[in-house]
Backbone and ligand atoms as CSV (ligand in chain L), in Angstrom:
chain,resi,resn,atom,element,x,y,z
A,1,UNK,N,N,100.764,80.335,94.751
A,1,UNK,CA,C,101.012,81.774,94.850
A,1,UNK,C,C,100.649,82.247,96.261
A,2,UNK,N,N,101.262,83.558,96.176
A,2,UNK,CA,C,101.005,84.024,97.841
A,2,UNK,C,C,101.246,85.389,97.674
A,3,UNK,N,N,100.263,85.685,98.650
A,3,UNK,CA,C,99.988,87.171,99.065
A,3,UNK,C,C,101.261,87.793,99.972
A,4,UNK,N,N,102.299,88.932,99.592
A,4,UNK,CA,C,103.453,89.588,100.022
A,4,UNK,C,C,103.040,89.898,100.944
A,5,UNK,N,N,104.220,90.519,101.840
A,5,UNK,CA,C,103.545,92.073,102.885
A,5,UNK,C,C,103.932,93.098,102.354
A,6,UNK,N,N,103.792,94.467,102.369
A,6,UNK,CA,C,104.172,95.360,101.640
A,6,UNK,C,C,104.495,96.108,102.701
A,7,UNK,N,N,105.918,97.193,102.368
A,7,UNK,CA,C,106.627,97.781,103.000
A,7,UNK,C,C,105.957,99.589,102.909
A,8,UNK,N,N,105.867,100.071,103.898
A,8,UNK,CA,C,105.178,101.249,103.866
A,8,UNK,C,C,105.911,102.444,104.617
A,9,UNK,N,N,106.193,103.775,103.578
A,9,UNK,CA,C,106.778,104.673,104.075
A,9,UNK,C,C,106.507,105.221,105.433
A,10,UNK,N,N,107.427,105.886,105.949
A,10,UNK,CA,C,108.516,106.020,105.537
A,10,UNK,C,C,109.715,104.638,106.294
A,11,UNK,N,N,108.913,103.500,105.898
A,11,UNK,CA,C,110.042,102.045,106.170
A,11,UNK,C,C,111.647,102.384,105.882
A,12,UNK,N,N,112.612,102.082,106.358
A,12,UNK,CA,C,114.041,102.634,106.100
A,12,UNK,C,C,114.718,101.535,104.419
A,13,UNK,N,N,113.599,100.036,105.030
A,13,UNK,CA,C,114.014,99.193,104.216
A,13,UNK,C,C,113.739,99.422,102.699
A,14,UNK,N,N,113.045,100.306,102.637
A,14,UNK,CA,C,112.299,101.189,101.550
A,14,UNK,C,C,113.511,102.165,100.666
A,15,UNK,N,N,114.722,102.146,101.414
A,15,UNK,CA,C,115.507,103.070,100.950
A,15,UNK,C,C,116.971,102.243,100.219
A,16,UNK,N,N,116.487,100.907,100.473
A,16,UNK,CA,C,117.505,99.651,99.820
A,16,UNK,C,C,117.957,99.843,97.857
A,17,UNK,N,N,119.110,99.625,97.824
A,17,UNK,CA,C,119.077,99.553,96.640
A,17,UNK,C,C,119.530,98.265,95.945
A,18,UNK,N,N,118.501,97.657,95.254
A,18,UNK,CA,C,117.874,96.284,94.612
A,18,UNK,C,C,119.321,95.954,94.040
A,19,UNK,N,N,119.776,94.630,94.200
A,19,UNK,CA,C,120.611,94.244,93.290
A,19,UNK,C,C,120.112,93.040,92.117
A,20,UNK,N,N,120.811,93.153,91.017
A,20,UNK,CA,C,120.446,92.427,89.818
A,20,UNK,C,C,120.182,90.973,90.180
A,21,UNK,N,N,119.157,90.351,89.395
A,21,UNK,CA,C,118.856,89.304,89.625
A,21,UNK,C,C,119.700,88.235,88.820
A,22,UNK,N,N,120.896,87.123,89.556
A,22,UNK,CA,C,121.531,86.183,89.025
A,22,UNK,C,C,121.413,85.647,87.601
A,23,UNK,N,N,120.313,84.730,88.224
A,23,UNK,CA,C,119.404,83.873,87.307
A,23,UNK,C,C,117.800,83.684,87.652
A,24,UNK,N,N,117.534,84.020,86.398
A,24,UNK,CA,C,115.688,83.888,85.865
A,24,UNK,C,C,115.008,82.851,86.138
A,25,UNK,N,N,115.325,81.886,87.337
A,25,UNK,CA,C,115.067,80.481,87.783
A,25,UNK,C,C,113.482,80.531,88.383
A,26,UNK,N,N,113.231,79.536,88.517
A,26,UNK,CA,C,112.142,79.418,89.439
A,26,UNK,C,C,111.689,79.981,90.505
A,27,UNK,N,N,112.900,80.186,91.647
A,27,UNK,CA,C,112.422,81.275,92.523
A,27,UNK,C,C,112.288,82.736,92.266
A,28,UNK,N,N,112.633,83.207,90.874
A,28,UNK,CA,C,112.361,84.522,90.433
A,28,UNK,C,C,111.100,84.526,89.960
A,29,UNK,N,N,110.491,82.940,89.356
A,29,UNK,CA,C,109.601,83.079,88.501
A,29,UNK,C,C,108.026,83.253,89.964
A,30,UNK,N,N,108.554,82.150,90.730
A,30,UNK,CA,C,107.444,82.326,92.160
A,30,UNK,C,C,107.300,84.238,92.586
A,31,UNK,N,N,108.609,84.543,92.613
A,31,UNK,CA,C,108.439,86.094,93.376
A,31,UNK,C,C,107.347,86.429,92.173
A,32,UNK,N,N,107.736,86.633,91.210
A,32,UNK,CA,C,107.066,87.437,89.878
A,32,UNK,C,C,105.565,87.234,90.614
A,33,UNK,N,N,105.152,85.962,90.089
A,33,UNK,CA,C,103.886,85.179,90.769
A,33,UNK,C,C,102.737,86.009,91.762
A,34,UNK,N,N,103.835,85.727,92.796
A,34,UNK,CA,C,103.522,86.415,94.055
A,34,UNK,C,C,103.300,87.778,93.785
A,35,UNK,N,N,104.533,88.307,93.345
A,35,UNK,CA,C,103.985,90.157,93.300
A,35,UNK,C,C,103.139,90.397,92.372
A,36,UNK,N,N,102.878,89.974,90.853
A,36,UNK,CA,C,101.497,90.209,90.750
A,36,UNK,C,C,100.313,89.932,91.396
A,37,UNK,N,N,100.275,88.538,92.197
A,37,UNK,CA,C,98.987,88.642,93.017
A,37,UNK,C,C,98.873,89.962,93.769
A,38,UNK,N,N,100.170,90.062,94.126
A,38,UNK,CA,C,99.967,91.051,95.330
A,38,UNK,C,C,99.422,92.347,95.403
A,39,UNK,N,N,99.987,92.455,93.617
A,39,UNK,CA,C,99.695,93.759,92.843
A,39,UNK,C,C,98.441,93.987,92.587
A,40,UNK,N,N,97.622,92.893,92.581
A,40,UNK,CA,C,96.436,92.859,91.400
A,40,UNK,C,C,95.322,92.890,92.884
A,41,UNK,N,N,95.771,92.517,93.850
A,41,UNK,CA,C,94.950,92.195,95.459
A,41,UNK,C,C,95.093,93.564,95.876
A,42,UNK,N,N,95.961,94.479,95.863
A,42,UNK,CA,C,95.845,95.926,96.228
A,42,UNK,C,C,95.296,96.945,95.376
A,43,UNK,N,N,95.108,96.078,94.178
A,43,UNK,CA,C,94.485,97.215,93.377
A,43,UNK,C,C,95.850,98.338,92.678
A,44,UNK,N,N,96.645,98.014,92.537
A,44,UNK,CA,C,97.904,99.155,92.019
A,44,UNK,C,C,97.949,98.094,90.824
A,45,UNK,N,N,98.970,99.501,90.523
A,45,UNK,CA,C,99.397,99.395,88.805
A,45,UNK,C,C,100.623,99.100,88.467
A,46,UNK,N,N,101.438,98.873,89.542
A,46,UNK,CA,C,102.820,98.476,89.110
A,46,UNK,C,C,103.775,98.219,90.553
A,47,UNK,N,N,104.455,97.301,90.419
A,47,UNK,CA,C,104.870,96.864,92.285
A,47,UNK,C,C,106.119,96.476,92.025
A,48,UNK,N,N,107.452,97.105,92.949
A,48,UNK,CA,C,108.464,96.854,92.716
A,48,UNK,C,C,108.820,95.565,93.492
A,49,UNK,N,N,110.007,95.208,93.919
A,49,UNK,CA,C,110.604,93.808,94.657
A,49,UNK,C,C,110.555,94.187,96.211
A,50,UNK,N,N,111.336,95.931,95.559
A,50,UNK,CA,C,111.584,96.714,97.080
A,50,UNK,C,C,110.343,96.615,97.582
A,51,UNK,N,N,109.414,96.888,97.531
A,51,UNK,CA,C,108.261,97.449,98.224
A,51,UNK,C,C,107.471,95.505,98.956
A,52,UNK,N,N,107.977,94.423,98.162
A,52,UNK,CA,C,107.939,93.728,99.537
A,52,UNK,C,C,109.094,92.866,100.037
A,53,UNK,N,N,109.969,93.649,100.554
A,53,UNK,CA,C,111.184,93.770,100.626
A,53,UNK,C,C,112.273,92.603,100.528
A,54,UNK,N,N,112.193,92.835,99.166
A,54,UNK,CA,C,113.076,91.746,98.470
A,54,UNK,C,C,113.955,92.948,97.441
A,55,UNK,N,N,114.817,92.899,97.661
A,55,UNK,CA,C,116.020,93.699,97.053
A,55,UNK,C,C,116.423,93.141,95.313
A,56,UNK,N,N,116.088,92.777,94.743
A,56,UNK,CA,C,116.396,92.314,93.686
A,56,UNK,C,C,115.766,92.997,92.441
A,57,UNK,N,N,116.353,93.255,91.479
A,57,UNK,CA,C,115.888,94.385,90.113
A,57,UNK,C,C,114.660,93.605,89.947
A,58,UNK,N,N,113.300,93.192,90.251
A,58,UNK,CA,C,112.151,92.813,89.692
A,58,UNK,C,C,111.190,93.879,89.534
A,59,UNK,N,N,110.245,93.864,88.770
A,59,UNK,CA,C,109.314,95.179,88.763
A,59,UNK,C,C,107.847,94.343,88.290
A,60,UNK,N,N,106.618,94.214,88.729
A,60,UNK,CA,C,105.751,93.691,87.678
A,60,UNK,C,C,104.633,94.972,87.464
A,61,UNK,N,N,103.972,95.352,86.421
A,61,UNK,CA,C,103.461,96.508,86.238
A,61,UNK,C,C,101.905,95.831,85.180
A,62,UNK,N,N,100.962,96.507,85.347
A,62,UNK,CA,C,99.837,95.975,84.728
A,62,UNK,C,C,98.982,97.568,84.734
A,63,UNK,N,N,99.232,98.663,83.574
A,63,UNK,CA,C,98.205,99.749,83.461
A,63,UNK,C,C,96.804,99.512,82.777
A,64,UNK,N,N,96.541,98.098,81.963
A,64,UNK,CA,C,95.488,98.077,81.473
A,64,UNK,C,C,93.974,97.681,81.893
A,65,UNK,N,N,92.998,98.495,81.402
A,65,UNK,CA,C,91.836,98.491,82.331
A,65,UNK,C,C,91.000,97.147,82.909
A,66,UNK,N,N,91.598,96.318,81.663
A,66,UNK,CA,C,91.150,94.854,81.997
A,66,UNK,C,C,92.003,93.959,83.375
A,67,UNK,N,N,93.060,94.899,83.649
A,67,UNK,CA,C,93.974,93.883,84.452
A,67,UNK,C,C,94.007,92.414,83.447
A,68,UNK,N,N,94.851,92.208,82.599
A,68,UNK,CA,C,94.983,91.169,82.193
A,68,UNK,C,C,96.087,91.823,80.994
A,69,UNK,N,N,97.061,92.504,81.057
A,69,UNK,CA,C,98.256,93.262,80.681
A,69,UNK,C,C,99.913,93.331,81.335
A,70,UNK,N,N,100.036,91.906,82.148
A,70,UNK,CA,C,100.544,92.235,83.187
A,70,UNK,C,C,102.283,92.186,82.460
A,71,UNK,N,N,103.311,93.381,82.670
A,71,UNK,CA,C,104.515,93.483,82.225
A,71,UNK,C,C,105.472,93.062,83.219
A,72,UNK,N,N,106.392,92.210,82.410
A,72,UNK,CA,C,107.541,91.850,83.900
A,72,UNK,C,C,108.765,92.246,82.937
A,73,UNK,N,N,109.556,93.090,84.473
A,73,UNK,CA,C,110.863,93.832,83.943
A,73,UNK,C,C,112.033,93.265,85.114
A,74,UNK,N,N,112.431,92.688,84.380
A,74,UNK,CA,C,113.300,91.646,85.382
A,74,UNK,C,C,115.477,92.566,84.964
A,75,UNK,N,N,115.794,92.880,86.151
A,75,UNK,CA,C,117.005,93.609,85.715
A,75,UNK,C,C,116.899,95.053,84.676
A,76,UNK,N,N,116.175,95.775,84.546
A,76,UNK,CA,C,116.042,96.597,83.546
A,76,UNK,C,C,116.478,97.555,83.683
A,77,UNK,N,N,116.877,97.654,82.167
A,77,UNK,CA,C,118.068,99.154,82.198
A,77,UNK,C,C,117.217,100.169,80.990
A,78,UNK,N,N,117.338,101.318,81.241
A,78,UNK,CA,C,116.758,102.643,80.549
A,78,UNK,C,C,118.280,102.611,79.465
A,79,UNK,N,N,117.250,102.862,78.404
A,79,UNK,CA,C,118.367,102.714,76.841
A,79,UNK,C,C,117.894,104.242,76.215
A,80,UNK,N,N,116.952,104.786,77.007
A,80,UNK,CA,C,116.293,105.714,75.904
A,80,UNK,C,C,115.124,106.842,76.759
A,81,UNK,N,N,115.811,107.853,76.766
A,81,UNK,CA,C,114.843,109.022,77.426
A,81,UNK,C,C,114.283,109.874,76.203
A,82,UNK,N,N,112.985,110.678,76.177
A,82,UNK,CA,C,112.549,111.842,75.736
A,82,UNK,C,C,113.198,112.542,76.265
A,83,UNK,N,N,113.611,113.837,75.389
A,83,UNK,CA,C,113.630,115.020,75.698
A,83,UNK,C,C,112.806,115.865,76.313
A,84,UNK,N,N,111.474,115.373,76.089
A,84,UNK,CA,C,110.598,116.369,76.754
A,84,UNK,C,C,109.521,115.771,78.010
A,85,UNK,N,N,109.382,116.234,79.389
A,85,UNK,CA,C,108.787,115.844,80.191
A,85,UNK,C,C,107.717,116.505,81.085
A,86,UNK,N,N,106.802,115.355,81.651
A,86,UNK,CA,C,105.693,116.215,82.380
A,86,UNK,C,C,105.141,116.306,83.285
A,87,UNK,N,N,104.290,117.004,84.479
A,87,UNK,CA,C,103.977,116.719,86.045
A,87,UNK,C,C,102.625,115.667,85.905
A,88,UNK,N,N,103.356,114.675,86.545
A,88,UNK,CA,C,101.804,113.544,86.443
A,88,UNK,C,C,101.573,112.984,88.232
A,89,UNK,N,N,100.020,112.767,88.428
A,89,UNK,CA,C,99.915,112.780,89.559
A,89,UNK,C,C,99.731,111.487,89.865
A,90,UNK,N,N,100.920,111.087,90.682
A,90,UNK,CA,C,101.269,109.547,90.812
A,90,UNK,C,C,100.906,109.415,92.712
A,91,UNK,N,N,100.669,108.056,93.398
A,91,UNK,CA,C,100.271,107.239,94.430
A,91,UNK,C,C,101.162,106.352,93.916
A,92,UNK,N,N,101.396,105.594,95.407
A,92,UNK,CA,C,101.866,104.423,95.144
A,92,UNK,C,C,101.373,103.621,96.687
A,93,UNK,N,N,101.519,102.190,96.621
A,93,UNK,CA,C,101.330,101.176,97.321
A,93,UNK,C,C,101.864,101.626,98.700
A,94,UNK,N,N,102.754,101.793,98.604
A,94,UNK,CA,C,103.694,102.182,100.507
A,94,UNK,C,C,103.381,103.084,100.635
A,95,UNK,N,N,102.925,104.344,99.905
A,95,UNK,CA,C,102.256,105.368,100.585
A,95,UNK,C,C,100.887,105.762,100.388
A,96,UNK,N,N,100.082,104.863,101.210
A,96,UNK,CA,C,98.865,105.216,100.634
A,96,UNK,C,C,97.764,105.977,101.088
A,97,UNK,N,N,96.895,106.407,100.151
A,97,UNK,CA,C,96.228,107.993,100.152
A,97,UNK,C,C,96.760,108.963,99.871
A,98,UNK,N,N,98.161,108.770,99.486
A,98,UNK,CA,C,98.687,110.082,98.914
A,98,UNK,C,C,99.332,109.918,97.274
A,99,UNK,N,N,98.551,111.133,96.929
A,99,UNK,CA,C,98.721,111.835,95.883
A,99,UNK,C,C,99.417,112.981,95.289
A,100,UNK,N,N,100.506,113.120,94.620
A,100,UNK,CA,C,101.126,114.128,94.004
A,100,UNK,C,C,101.981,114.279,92.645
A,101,UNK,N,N,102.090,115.539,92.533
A,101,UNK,CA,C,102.788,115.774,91.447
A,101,UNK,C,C,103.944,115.402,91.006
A,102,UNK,N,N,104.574,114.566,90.274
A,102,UNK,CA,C,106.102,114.271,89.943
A,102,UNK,C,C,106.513,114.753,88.677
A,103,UNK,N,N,107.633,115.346,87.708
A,103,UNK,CA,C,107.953,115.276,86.893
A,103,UNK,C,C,108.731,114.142,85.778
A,104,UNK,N,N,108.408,113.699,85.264
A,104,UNK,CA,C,108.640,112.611,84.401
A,104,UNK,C,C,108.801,112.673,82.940
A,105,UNK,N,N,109.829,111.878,82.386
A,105,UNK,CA,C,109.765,111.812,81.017
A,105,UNK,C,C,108.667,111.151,79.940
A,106,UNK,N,N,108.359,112.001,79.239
A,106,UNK,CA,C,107.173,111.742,78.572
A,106,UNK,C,C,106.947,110.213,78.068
A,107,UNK,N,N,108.097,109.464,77.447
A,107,UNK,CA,C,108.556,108.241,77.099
A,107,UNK,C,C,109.901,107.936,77.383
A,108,UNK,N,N,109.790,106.469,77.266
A,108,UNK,CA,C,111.466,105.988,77.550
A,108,UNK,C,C,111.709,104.926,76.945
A,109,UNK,N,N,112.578,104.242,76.525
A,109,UNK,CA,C,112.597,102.691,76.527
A,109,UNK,C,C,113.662,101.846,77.355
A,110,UNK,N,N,113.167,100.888,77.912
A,110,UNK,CA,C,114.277,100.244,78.567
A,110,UNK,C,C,114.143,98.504,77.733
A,111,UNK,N,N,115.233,98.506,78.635
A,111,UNK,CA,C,115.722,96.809,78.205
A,111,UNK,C,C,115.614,95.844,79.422
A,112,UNK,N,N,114.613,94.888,79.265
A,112,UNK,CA,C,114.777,93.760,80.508
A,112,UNK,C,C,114.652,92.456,80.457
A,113,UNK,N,N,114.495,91.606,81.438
A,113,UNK,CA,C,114.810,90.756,81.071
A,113,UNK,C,C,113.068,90.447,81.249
A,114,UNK,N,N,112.485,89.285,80.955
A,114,UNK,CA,C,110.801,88.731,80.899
A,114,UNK,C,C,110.951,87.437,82.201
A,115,UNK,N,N,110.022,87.078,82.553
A,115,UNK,CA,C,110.249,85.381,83.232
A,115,UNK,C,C,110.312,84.613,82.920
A,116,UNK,N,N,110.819,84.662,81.929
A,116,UNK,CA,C,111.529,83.359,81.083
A,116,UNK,C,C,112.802,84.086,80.593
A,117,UNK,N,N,113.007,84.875,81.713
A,117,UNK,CA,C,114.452,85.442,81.004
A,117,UNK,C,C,115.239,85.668,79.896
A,118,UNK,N,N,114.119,85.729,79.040
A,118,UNK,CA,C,114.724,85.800,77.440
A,118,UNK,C,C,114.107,87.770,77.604
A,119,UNK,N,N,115.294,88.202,76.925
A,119,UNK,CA,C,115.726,89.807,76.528
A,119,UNK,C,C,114.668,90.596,75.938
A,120,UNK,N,N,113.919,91.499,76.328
A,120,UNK,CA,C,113.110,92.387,75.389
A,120,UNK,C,C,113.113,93.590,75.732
A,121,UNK,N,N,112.925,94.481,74.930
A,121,UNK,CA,C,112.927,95.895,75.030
A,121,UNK,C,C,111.805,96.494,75.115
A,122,UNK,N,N,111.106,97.317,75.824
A,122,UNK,CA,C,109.608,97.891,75.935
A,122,UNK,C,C,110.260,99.456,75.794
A,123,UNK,N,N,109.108,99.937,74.486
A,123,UNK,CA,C,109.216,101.373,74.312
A,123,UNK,C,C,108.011,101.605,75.065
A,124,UNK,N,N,108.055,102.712,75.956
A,124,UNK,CA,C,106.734,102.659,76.639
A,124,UNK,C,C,106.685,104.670,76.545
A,125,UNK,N,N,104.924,105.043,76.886
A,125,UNK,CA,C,105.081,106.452,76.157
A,125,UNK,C,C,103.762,106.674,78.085
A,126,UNK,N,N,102.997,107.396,78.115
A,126,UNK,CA,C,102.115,107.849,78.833
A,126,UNK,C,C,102.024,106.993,80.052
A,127,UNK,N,N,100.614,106.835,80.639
A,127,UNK,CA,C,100.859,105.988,81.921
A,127,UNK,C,C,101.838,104.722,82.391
A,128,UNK,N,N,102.276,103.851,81.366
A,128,UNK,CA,C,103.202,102.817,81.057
A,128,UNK,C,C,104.492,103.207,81.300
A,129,UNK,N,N,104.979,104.552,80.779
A,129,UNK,CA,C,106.360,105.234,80.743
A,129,UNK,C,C,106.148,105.599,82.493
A,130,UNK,N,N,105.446,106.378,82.648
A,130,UNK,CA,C,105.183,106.775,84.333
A,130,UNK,C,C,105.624,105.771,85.379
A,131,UNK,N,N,104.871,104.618,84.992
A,131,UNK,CA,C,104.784,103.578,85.699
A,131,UNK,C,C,106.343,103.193,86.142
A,132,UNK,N,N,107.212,102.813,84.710
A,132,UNK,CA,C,108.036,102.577,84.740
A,132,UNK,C,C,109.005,103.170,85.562
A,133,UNK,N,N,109.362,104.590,85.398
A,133,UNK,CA,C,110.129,105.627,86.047
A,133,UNK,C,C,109.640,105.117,87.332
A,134,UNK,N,N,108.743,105.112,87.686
A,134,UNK,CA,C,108.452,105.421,89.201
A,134,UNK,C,C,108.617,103.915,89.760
A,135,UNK,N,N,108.777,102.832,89.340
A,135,UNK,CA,C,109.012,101.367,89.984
A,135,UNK,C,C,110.730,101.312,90.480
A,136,UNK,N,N,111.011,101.591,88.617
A,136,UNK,CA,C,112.701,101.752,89.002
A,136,UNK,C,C,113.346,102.249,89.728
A,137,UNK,N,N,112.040,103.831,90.382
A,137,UNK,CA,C,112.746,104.523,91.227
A,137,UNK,C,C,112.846,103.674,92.724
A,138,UNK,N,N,111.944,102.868,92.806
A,138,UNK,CA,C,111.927,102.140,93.848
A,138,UNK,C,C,113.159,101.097,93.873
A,139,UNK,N,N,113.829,100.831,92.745
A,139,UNK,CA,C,114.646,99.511,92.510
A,139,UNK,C,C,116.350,100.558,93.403
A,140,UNK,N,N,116.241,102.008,93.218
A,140,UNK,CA,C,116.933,102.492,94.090
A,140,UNK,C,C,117.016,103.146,95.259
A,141,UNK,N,N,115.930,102.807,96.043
A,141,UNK,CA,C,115.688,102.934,97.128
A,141,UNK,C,C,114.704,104.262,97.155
A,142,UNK,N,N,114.250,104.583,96.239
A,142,UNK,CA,C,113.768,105.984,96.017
A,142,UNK,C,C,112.154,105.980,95.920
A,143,UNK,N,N,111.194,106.854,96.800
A,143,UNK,CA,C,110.050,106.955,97.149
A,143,UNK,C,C,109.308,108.133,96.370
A,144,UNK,N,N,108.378,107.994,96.182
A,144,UNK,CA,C,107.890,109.465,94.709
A,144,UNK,C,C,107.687,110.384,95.943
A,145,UNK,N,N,108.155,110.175,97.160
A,145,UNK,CA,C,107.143,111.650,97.834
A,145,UNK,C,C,108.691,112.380,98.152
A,146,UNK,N,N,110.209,111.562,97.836
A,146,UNK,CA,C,111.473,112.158,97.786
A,146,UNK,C,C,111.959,113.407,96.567
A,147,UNK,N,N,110.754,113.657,95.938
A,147,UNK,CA,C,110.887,114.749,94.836
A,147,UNK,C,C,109.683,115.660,95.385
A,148,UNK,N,N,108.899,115.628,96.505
A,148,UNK,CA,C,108.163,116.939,96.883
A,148,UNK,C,C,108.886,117.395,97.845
A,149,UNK,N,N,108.282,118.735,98.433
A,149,UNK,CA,C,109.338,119.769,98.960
A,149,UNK,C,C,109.720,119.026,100.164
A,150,UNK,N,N,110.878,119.368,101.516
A,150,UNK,CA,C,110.967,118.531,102.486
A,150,UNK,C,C,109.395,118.631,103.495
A,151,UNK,N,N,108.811,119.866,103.424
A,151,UNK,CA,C,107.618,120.310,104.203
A,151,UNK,C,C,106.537,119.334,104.011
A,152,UNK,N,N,106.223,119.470,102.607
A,152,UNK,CA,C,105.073,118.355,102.065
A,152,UNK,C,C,105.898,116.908,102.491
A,153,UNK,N,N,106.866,116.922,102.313
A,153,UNK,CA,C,107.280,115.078,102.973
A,153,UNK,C,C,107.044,114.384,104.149
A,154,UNK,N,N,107.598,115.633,104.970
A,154,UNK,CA,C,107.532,115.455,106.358
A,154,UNK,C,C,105.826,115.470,106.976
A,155,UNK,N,N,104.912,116.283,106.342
A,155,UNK,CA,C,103.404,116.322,106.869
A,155,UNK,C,C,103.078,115.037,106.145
A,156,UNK,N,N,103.193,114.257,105.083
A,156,UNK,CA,C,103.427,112.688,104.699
A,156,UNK,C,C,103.527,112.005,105.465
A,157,UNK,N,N,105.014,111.812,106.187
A,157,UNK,CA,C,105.823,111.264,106.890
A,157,UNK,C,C,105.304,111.329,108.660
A,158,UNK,N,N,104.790,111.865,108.974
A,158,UNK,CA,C,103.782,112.444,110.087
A,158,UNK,C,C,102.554,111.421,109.566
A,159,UNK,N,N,101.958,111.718,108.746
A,159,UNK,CA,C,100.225,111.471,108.915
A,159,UNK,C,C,100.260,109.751,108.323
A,160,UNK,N,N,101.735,109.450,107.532
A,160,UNK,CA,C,101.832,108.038,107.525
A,160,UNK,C,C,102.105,106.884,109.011
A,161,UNK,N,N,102.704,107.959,109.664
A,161,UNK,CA,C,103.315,107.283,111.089
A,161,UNK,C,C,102.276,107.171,111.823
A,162,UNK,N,N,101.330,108.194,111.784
A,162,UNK,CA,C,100.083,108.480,112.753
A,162,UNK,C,C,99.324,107.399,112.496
A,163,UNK,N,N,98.992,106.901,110.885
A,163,UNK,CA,C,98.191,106.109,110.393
A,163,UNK,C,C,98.920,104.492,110.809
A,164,UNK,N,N,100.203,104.075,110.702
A,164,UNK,CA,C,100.405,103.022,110.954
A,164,UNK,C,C,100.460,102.963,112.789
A,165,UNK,N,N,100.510,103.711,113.611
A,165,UNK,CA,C,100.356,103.519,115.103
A,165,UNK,C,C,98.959,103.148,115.355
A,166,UNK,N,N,97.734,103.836,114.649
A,166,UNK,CA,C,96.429,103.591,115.045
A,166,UNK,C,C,96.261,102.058,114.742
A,167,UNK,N,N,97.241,101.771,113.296
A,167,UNK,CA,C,96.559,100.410,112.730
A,167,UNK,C,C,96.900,99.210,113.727
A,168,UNK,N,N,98.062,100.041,114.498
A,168,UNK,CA,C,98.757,98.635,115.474
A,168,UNK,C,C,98.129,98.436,116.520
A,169,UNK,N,N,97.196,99.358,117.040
A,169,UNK,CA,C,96.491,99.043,118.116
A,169,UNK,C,C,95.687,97.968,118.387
L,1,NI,NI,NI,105.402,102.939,94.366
């Protein structure tokens, strides 16, 4: 296994949209591998393909307190929205230190594939459902700070740039 690099807003490559994964082979099963280490070494709760920039529908997600919960959503498609949704205050890996409000569906279920590429469906409801929405959003090139106003993005988008120039020094 091996430690990714992770792609950090506002990266352009960040704005890729993932295409489906062929076949569930071995080198899907290594990425998986890899992005949970990678996931579980940064301390986050759920890590798309995009984010270390590998374009392919993978997602691995782990909300439970033990870290030892870890979900793989390989190609996954949404079969099933709530009607009713709510503002939850989501971070993510490429943008980090920041925190905000998103609106989200309360539950969902999708359909994906596992690493062993055999078919399952996850009904998922509270932090799990969150999780989800917000990985996939990454599987289309889409960043959670692209649903706050352009003002709040751009002072983001500023204090992320500021932060990666100091780090290059
Ligand atoms: Ni994220």
């Amino acid at each position: 296994m091996a430690l990714l690099t992770l792609l950090f807003f506002p990266d352009a490559r960040l704005q890729t949209v993932a295409k489906p994964v062929p076949t569930v082979d071995e080198r899907v099963r290594r990425l998986v591998a890899d992005m949970l280490e990678t996931m579980y070494e940064a301390k986050g709760i759920g890590l798309a393909a995009t984010q270390v920039d590998v374009h392919e529908r993978v997602i691995v997600i782990d909300v439970s307190e033990q870290r030892d919960e870890a979900v793989v959503l390989i190609n996954p498609q949404v079969v099933w929205t709530s009607s009713t949704t709510h503002l939850n205050e989501e971070g993510c890996l490429s943008v980090p230190g920041i925190y905000d409000g998103v609106e989200r569906f309360d539950a969902l279920t999708v359909s994906a594939l596992d690493a062993m590429g055999q078919s399952r469906v996850v009904q998922a409801e509270g932090l799990l459902a969150v999780c989800i929405q917000h990985e996939m959003d990454h599987l289309l090139g889409k960043v959670f700070v692209e649903y706050l106003s352009p003002l709040k993005r751009n002072r983001i988008k500023k204090k992320m740039l500021k932060a990666q120039r100091e780090e290059a020094r």
